[in-house]
C-alpha positions as a printed NumPy array, in Angstrom:
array([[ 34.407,   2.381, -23.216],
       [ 32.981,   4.479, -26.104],
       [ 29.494,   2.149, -25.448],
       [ 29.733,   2.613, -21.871],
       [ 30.052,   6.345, -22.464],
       [ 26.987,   6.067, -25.62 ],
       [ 24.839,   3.88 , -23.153],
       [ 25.507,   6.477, -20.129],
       [ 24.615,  10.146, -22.63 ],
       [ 21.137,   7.939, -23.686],
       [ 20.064,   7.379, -20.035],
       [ 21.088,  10.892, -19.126],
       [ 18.979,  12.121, -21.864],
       [ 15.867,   9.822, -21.014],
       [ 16.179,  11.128, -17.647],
       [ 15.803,  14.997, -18.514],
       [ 12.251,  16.441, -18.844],
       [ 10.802,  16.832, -21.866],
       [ 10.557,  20.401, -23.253],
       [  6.772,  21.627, -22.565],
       [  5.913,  21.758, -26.075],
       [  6.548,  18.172, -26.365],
       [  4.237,  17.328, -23.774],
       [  0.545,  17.428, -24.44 ],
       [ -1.65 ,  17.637, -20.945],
       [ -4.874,  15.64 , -21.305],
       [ -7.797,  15.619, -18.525],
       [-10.146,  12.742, -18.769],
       [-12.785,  11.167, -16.752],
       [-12.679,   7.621, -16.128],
       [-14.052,   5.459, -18.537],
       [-13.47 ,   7.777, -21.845],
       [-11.297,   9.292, -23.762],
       [ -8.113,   7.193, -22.386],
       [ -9.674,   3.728, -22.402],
       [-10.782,   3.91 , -25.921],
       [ -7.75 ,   4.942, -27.379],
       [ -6.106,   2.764, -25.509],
       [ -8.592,  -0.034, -25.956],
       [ -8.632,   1.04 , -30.038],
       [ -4.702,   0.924, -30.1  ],
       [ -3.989,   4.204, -31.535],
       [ -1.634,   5.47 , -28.995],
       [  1.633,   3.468, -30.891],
       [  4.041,   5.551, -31.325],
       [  3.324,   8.878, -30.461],
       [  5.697,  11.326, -31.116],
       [  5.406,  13.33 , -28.177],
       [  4.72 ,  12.713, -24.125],
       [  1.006,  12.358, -23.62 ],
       [ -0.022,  12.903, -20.049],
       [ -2.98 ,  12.24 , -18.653],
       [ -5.152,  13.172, -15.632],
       [ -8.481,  11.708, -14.657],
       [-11.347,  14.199, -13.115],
       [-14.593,  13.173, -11.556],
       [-16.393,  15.72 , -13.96 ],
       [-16.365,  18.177, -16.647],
       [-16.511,  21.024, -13.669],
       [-13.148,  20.019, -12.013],
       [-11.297,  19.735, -16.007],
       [-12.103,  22.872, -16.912],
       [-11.271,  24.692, -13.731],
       [ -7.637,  22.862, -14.468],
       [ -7.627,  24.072, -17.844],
       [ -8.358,  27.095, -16.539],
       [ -5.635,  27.202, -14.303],
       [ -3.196,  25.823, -16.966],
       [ -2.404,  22.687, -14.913],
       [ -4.143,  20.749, -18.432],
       [ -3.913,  21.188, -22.139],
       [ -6.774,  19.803, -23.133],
       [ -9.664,  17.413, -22.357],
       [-13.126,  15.786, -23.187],
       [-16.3  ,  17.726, -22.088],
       [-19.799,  17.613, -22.904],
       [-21.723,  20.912, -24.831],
       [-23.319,  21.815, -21.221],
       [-20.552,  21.991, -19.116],
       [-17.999,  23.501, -21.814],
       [-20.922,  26.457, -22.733],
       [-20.862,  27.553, -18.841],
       [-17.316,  27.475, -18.946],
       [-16.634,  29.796, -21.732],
       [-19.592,  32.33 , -20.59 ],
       [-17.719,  32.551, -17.457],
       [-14.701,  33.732, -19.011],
       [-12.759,  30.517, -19.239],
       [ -9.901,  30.935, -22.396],
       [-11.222,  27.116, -23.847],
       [-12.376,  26.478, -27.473],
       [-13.731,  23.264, -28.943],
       [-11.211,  21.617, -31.316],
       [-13.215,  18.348, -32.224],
       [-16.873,  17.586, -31.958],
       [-18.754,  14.491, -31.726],
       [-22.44 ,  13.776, -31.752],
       [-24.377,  11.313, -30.647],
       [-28.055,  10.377, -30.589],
       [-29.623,  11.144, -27.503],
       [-31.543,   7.968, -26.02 ],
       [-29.538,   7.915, -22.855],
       [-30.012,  11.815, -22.203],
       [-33.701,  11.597, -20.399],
       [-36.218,  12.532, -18.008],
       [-36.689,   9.017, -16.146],
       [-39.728,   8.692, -13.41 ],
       [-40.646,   5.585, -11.705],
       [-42.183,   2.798, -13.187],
       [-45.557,   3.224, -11.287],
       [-45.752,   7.534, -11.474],
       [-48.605,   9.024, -12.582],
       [-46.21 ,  11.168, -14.967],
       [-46.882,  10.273, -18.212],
       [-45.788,  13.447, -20.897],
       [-43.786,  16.438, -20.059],
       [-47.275,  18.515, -19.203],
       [-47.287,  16.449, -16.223],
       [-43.98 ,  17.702, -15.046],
       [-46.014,  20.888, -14.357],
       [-45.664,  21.23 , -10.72 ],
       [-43.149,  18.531,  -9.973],
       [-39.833,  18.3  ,  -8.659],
       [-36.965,  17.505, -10.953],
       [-33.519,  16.053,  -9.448],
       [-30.456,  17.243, -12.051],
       [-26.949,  18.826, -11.754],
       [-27.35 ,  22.233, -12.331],
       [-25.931,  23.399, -15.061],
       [-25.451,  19.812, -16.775],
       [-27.021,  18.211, -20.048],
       [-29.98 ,  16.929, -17.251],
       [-30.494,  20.436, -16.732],
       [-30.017,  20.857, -20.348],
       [-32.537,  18.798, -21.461],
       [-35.329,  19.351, -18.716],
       [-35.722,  23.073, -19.925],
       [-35.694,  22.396, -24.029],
       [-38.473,  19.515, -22.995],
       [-40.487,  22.417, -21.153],
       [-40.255,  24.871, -24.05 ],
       [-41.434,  22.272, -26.283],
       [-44.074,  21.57 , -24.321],
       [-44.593,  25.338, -24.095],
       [-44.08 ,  25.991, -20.042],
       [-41.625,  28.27 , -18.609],
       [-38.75 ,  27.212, -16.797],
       [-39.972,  27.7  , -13.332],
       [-43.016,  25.697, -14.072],
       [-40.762,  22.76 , -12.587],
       [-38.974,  22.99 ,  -8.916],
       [-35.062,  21.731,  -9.35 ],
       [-33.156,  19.859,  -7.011],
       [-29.766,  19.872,  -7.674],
       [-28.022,  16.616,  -6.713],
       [-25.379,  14.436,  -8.572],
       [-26.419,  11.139,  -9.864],
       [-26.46 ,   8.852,  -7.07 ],
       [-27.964,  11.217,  -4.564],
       [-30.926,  11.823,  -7.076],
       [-31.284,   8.305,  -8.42 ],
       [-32.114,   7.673,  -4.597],
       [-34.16 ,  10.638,  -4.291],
       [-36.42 ,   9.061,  -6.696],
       [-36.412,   5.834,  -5.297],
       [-37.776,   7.459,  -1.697],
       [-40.065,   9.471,  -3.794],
       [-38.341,  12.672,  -2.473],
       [-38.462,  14.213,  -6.259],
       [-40.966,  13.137,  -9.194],
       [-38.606,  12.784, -11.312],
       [-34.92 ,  12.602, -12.444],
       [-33.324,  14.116, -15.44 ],
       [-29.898,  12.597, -15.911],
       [-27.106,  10.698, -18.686],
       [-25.375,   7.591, -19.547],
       [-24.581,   5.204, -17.987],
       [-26.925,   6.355, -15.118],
       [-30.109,   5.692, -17.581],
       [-28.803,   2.514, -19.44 ],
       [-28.089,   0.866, -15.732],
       [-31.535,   2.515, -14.26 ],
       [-33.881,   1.154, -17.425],
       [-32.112,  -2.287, -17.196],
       [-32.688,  -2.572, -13.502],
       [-35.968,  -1.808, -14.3  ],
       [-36.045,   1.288, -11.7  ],
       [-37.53 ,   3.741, -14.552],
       [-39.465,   4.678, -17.286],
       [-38.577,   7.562, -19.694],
       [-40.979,  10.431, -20.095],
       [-38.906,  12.593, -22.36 ],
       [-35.224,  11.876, -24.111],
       [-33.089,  14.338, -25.76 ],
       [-33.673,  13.512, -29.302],
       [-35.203,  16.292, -31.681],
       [-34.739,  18.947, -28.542],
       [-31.131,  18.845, -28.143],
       [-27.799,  18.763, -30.214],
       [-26.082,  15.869, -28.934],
       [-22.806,  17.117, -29.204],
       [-19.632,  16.513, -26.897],
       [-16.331,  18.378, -27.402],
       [-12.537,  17.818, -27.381],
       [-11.072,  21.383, -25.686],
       [ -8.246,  23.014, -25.491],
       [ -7.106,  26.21 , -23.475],
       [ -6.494,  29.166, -25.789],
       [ -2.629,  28.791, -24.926],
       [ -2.02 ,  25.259, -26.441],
       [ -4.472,  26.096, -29.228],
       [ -1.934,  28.761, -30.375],
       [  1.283,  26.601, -28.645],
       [  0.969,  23.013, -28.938],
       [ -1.507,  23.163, -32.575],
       [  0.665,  20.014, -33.817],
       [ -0.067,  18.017, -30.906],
       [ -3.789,  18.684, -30.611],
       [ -4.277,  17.679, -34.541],
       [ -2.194,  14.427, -34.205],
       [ -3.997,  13.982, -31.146],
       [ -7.965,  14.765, -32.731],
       [ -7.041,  12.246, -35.467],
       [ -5.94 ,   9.589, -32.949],
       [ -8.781,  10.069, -31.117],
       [-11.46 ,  10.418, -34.336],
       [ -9.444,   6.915, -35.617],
       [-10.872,   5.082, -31.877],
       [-14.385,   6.548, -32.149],
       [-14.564,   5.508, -35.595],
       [-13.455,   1.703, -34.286],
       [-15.829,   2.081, -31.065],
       [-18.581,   3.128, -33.998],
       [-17.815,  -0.333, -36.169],
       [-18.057,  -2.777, -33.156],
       [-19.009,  -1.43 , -29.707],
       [-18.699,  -4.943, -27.824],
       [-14.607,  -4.859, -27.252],
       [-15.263,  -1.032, -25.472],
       [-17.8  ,  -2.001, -23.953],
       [-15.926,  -4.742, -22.558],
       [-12.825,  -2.822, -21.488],
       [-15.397,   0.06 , -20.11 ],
       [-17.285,  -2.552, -17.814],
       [-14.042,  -4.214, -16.533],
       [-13.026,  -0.6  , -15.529],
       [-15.919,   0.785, -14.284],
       [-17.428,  -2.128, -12.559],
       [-20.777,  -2.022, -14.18 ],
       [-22.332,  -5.119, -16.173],
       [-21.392,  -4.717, -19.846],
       [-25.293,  -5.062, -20.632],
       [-25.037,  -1.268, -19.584],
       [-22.411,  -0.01 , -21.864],
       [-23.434,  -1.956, -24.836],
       [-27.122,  -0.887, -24.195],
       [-25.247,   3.021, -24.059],
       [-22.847,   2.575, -26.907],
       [-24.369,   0.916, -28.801],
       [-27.552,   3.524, -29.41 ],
       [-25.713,   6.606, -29.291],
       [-24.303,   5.957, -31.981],
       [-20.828,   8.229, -30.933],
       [-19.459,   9.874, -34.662],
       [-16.688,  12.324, -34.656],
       [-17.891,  15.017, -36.702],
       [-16.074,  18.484, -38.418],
       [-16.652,  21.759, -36.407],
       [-19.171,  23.079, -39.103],
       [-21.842,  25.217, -39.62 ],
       [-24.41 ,  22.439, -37.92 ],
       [-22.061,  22.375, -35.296],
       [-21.925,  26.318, -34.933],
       [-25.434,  26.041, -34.993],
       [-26.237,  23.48 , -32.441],
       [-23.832,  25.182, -29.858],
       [-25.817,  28.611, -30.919],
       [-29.222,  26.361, -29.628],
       [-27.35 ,  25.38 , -26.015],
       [-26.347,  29.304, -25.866],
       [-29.646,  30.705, -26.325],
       [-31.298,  28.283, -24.204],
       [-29.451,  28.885, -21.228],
       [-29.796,  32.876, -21.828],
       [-33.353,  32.464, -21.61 ],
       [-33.602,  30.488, -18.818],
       [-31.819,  33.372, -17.553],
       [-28.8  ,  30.804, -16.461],
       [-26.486,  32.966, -18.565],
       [-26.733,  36.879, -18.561],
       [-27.058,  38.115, -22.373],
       [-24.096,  40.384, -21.476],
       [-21.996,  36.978, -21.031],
       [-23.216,  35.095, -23.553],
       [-21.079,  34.211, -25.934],
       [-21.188,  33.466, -29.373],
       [-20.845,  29.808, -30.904],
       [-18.028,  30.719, -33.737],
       [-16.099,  32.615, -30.87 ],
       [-15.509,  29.425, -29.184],
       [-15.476,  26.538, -31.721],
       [-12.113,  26.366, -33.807],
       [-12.9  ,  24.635, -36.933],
       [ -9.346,  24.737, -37.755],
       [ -8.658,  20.911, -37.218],
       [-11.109,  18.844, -40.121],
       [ -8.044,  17.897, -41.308],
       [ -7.81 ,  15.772, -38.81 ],
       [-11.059,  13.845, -39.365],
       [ -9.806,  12.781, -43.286],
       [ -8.108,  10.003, -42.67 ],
       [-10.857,   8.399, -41.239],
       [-13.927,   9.052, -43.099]])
């Protein structure tokens, strides 16, 4: 009776929610953060409930985070710089950078365009406000023409990858996969990639809230997720694998991606403060940000978590 009794308090107790701060909420888009831990096996034995939801974009996480429906979540330095100018309570908890092959300006195979000067004129198919975006102006300073030298259609991925095809826009400025799977299809050439003229950073975020709430849970969780990009960065072939399977793409594409960007978790330092600083004053004077919003790179980077990052260096 006394088991029956033992058996019957255990199930009762599995069956009760957990208590919030036991729970950390974790947005993800498909194909990231989620499949490489799981793929790295560093989710054994957590000692909390980790949740997760999956969002199309960045955009969609962060208005969740915003609205506390999330904790935290994976975002790239475009995105998560819009978010906090516009007043969104996020900071950056973990970095990571990457080189920047797969971040490019891509025009057919046959164009005319051969350098950024010949962009002079042309139309440009991006997301606004993404790393396309991103890169398209800090490849137009370099070349030293204003931002409006270029006309920008704003499309999503697939609608501009076909733009381009129909020769609707000169060019396209876009990400991984979308340039791995476009160069080995042999659909574009690069004019300009994000090396030397961007950071390359990404970010783990968290909502102001759990930074102060749930601190224990984000640094077990940044060192889990440091301890699968450090695996992913020994051998990219098994996530690249699990990746393809997922996604549906041949795993030419993600070992093609992975395997030249090269993804390193990195401490929220001064070259990170600095980098972010770059994406900041970029978008001010492309006049995408208003000075008066602008904020500043330490006010939204928490380098409080390098502890994290020890254990696998």
């Amino acid at each position: 009776m006394r088991r029956l009794l033992a058996l019957a308090l255990l199930t009762l107790l599995a069956a009760l929610p957990a208590r919030a701060e036991d729970v950390l909420r974790v947005g993800d888009q498909r194909g990231n953060a989620r499949a490489l831990m799981e793929a790295a096996g560093v989710l054994e034995g957590l000692p909390y409930r980790l949740e997760w939801s999956e969002f199309p974009a960045a955009a969609p996480l962060l208005e969740a985070l915003n609205a506390g429906a999330i904790d935290a979540g994976g975002v790239g330095d475009a995105p998560f710089t819009f978010a906090a100018a516009a007043g969104v309570p996020v900071k950056a908890f973990l970095a990571f950078r990457n080189r920047q092959d797969g971040l490019a300006i891509l025009v057919r195979p046959d164009s005319p365009i051969r350098a950024v000067a010949d962009l002079k004129g042309r139309r440009i198919a991006t997301n606004r406000g993404s790393i396309g975006h991103q890169v398209v102006l800090a490849a137009l300073e370099e070349a030293g023409l204003p931002a409006d030298s270029v006309t920008f259609s704003f499309l999503p991925p697939a609608d501009a990858k076909l733009a381009l095809a129909s020769g609707a826009v000169d060019a396209w400025s876009t990400w991984e996969p979308y340039t791995s799977a476009a160069e080995l299809a042999g659909l574009v050439r690069v004019v300009r990639d994000g090396n030397g003229i961007t950071p390359g950073l990404s970010y783990a975020v968290a909502s102001e809230t759990a930074l102060k709430a749930k601190r224990a849970l984000l640094a077990d969780y940044a060192a889990r997720l440091a301890r699968a990009r450090a695996w992913a960065l020994r051998d990219p072939a098994p996530y690249a694998a699990v990746w393809s399977k997922l996604i549906g793409l041949p795993e030419a594409v993600p070992l093609r991606w992975f395997g030249r960007a090269q993804y390193r978790t990195v401490p929220i330092d001064a070259d990170v403060v600095a980098g972010e600083q770059r994406i900041i004053d970029l978008y001010v004077r492309a006049g995408l940000i208003p000075q008066a919003r602008a904020p500043r790179a330490e006010a939204i980077l928490d380098p409080g978590f390098s502890e994290a990052l020890i254990a696998v260096r």
